[in-house]
N, C-alpha and C positions, 0 to 999 in steps of 0.2 A: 323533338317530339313534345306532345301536350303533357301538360301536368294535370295529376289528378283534383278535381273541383270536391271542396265538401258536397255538392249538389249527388258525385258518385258516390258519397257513405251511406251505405244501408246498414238496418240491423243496426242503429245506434242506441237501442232504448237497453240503459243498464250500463252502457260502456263507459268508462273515465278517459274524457278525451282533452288532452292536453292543447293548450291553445294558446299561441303566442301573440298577443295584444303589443300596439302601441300606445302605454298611455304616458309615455313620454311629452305630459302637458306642465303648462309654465303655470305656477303657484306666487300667488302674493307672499307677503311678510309674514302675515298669520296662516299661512298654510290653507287659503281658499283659490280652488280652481279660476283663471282669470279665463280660459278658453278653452272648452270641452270637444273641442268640434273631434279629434280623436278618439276619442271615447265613444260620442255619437254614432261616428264610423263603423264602427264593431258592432252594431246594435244588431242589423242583419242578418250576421253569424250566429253569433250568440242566440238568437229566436230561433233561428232554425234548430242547435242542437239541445234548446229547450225545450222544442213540441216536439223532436225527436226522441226525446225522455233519455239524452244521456248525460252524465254527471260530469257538469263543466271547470275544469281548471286550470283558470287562467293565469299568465304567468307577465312580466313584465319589466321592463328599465325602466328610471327616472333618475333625472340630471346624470352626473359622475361623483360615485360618492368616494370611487377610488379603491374597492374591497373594502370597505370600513359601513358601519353603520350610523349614520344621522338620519336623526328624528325629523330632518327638516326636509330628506329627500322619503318619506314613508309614503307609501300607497292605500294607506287608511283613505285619504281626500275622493281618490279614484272608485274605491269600494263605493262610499257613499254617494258621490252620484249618477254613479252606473245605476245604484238601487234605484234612483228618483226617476232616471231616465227609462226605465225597461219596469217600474212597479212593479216589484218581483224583490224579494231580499239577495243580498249578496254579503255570502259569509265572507270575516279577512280574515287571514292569518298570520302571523308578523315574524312568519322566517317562510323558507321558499323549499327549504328540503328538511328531512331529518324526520324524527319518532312523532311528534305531534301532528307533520304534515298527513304521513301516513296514516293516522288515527284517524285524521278527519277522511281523509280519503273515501277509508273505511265504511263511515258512517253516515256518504251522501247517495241521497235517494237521487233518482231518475229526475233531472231537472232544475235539480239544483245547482248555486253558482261560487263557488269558490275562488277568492282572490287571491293571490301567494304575495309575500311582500319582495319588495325590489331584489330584484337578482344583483344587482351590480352592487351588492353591497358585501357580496362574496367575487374575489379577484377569479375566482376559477372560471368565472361566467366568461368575462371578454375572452379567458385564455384558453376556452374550450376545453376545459379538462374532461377527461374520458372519466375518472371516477365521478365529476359532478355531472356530468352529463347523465351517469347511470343513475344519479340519486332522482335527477330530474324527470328521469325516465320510469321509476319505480312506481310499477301498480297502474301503468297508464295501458290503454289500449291502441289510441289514436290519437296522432297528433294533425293540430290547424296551424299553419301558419299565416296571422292575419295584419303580420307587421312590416309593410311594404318598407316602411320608412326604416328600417332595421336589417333588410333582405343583405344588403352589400357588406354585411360584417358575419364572417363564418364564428360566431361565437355559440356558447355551450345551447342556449335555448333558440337559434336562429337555424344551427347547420348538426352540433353533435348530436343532441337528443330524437333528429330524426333519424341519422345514421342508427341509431342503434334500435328505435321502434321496426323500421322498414326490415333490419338483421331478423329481428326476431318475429315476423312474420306480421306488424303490422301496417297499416295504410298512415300516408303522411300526405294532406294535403292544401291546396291553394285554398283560403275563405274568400267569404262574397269581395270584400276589400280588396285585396289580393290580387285576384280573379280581375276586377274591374281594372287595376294597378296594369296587368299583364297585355291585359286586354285595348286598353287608351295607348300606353309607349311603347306596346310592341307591334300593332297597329300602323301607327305611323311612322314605323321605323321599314318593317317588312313590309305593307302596301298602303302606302298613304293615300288616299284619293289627291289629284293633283288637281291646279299647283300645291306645294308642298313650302311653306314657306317659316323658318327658324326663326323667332327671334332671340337674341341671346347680349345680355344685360353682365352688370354685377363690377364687382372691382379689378379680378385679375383674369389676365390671359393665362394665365399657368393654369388656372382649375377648370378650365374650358377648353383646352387644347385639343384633346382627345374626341371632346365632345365635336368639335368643329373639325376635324379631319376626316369625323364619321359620316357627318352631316353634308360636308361638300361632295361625298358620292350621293345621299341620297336627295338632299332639298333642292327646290328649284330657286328660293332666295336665302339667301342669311339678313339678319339685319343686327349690324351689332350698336348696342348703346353700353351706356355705363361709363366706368373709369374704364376698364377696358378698351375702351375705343382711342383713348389717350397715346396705350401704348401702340397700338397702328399707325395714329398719327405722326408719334415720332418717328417711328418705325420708316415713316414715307418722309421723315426731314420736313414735317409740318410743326408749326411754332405751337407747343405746350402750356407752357407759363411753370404756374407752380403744380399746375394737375398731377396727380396721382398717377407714377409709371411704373414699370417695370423695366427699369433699365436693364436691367439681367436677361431680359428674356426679350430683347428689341430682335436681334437674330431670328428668334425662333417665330416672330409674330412676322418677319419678311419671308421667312422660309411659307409662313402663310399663304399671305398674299398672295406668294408666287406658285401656288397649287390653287389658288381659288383664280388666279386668271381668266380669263370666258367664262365665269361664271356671275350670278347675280350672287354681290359680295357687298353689301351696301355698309359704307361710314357714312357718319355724322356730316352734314353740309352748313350744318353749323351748331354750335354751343349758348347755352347759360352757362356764363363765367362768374363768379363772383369774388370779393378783394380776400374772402378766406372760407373754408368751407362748414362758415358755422350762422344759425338763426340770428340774422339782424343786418348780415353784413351786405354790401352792398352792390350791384348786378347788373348785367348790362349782355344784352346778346351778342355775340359776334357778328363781323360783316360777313365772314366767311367761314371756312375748315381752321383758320388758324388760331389758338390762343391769347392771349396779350402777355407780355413779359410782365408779374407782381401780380397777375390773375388767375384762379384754378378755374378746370370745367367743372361743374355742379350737374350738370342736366343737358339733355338735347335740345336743341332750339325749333324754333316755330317749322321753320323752312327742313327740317329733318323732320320734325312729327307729322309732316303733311305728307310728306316723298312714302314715310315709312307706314301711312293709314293708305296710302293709297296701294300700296304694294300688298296691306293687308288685307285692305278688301277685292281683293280678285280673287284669295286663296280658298281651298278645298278641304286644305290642313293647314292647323297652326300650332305648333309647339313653341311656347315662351318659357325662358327659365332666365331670370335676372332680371334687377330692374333699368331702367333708364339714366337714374343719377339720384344721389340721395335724397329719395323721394318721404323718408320719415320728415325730413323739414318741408314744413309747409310750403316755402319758397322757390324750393327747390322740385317740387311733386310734379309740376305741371305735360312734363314727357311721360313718366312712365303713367300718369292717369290718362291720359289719352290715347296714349298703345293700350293702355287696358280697355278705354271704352272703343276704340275702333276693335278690336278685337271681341269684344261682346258684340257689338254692334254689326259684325258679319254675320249672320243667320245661317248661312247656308254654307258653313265652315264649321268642322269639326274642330275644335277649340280644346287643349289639352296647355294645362298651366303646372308645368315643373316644380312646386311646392317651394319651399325656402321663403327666401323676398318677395319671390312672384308672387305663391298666395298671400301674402299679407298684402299684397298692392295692390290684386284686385277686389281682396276686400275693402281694404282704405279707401278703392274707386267706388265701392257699390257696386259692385258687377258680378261678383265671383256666383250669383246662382243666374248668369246668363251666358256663362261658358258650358263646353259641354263637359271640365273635366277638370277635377284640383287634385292635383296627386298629394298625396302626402306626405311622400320622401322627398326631404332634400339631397341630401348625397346621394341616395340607392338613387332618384330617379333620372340625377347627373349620370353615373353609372352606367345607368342602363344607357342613355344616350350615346357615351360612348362604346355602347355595341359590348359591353363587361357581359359576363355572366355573373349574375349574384349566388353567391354561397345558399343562401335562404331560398332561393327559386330550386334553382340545383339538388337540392339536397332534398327534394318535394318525390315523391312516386307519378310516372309515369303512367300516362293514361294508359287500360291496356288496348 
C-alpha cells in the first residue's frame, strides 16, 4: 500500500511537525561544509511546511560520534547554511531532547525553523530506545520523514518516534525527497519501462548478492564492473593476478552465474591492469578476460566500455550502483566515466543512479544533472534493490 506524502497534510498552520533530515554532509578540518547537496535536498519540504505556517523541527545524524559528544561532529555548520540556502533564519539548539528543547518548542511561531543537535551523540538513538524515542516525540504533532539515505536503519528518529506519533493519533509521512526516493527505485523495480538494464560496480560481491538475485528476476541485462567482477572471474578459473577477490565467497559468486544462465549477465571482456593499484604505477590493457600474474585489474578496458555503452544505449531503464574500478585515480577513471557518460547520454532512458560511488562518479564525469535521478542513499538504496523493506519507509502512515 502507498504511504502517506506530506502533499496529504492539511491543517498544518500551528502544528510542530517533526522532521527527519539527512544532513549527514562531509565537513573540512575547520568544521566548513565541503558538499551541501543534502541539505539542498530538503529545501522543497521545508518551503512547503513553511508557507504552510507549521513549526518546523528538524532533527538529524552526522558522522558516528558513538553516544558521546564532539564538537567536531555539531550541526551548528548545517544550521548555518540551511539559513543562506532558504533566506529565512534557522534557530539551533545544541542538545536534541530535554527542558530547553521543549522551551524552545514552546516559543516557535508558525514558520519557523528549528535545528536539534546531532542525535547520535546520544546511544539510545541507533538503539531505538522507547524512552528516547518518547522525548523525541514530546510536543510534536506530526512527523516527515525526509532521510532516504537513513530509511534502512530502524533507529529512534527513523522508525520509533513514528511508532509512537501514528499510536497517539498522529499522521507520519514520506517528504518531497522521499517521495521522489520511492518513486525512481520502486519504479524500476515494480514496473520498469523495458529493456531494464542493471549496472552494478564496486569492490565486493558479498554487498551485492542480494541485490543481483533480485535483479536477475527482474533486469533484462546486469552488467557487472568493479573489483567485483574479479571474483567471477576466478569464479569461472579465469587468470586474476594480484586483483582484489573474494576468495570466500567464489562458491557463492558460481552459485551465481549459474542462476543467471539464459540470461544477459555480462563480464568484463577485458581489463586495465596495472603493476599495483596505486597513482603513478604502471598499465597496460589486457588481450583478453584474463589477468597477468604480478598485475591487478584497476578498471574495465576499452573492448568492455564499448559492449557495455552499447548495451546501454538500447535501455528504457537504467539503474547503476557501483563504479567501474577505482575511478578516484585519475588513471584508472576512464570505464566508470564513460558508463557515466553513455548513461547520460541515452535521452530516452529513465536513468536512476544508486548514490554511494555512483554519485560521486557521475559527478566527477559532469553528468550527474543529465541523469533523470541521484538517489541519496547509499545503503537504504542497496537495500531497497534487494527487494528489503526499510524500517523508515515502513514505519510511514498508510495512504488512506
Amino acid at each position: 500500500m502507498a504511504k502517506l506524502s506530506i502533499s496529504d497534510l492539511k491543517d498544518l498552520k500551528g502544528k510542530c511537525v517533526l522532521v527527519r533530515v539527512d544532513y549527514n554532509v562531509p565537513l573540512d578540518e575547520n568544521g566548513t561544509i565541503t558538499d551541501d547537496k543534502r541539505i539542498k535536498a530538503t529545501v522543497p519540504t521545508l518551503e512547503y511546511l513553511v508557507k504552510a505556517g507549521a513549526k518546523v523541527v528538524l532533527c538529524s545524524h552526522l558522522g558516528r560520534p558513538k553516544g558521546k559528544r564532539d564538537p567536531k561532529q555539531n550541526l551548528r555548520p548545517c544550521a548555518t547554511r540551511l539559513a543562506e540556502i532558504l533566506g529565512r533564519p534557522v534557530a539551533f539548539m545544541d542538545d536534541c531532547i530535554g527542558d530547553k528543547v521543549e522551551k524552545t518548542k514552546a516559543i516557535m511561531q508558525p514558520g519557523d525553523i528549528l535545528l536539534l543537535e546531532n542525535l547520535r551523540f546520544y546511544a539510545q538513538e541507533e538503539k531505538n530506545d522507547p524512552k528516547f524515542c518518547e522525548q523525541l516525540a514530546q510536543n510534536i504533532d506530526c512527523y516527515v520523514n525526509d532521510a532516504f539515505g537513513s530509511a534502512h536503519r530502524a533507529h529512534a528518529s527513523t522508525e520509533g518516534v513514528a511508532q509512537i506519533i501514528k499510536k497517539r493519533g498522529g499522521k507520519c509521512a514520506a517528504g518531497f525527497l522521499m517521495e521522489k526516493e520511492l518513486k525512481y527505485l520502486g519504479g524500476a523495480l515494480a514496473n520498469p519501462a523495458r529493456p531494464f538494464v542493471c549496472i552494478l560496480g564496486g569492490a565486493k560481491v558479498s554487498d551485492k548478492i542480494a541485490v543481483i538475485e533480485n535483479l536477475l528476476k527482474q533486469a533484462d541485462a546486469i552488467l557487472i564492473g568493479g573489483a567485483m567482477a574479479y571474483t567471477f572471474s576466478k569464479a569461472q578459473g579465469l587468470g586474476v593476478g594480484n586483483s582484489l577477490v573474494e576468495n570466500d565467497k567464489l562458491d557463492l559468486a558460481k552459485d551465481l552465474l549459474a542462476k543467471a544462465k539464459g540470461k544477459k549477465f555480462l563480464l568484463p571482456l577485458d581489463h586495465l591492469q596495472a603493476t599495483k593499484p596505486e597513482a603513478g604505477a604502471t598499465t597496460r590493457v589486457t588481450d583478453g578476460t584474463n589477468i597477468e600474474d604480478g598485475w591487478c585489474g584497476v578498471d574495465i578496458g576499452p573492448k568492455t566500455i564499448a559492449a557495455y555503452s552499447k548495451e546501454i544505449a538500447t535501455a528504457k531503464t537504467i539503474v547503476w550502483n557501483g563504479p567501474m574500478g577505482i575511478f578516484e585515480i585519475p588513471e584508472f577513471s576512464k570505464g566508470t566515466f564513460e558508463i557515466a557518460k553513455a548513461v547520460a547520454g541515452n535521452k530516452g532512458a529513465i536513468s536512476i543512479i544508486g548514490g554511494g560511488d555512483s554519485a560521486k562518479a557521475v559527478k566527477k564525469a559532469g553528468v550527474d544533472k543529465q541523469v533523470t535521478f541521484v538517489s541519496t542513499g547509499g545503503g537504504a538504496s542497496l537495500e531497497f534493490l534487494e527487494g528489503r523493506e526499510l524500517p523508515g519507509v515502513a514505519a510511514l502512515s498508510e495512504k488512506p
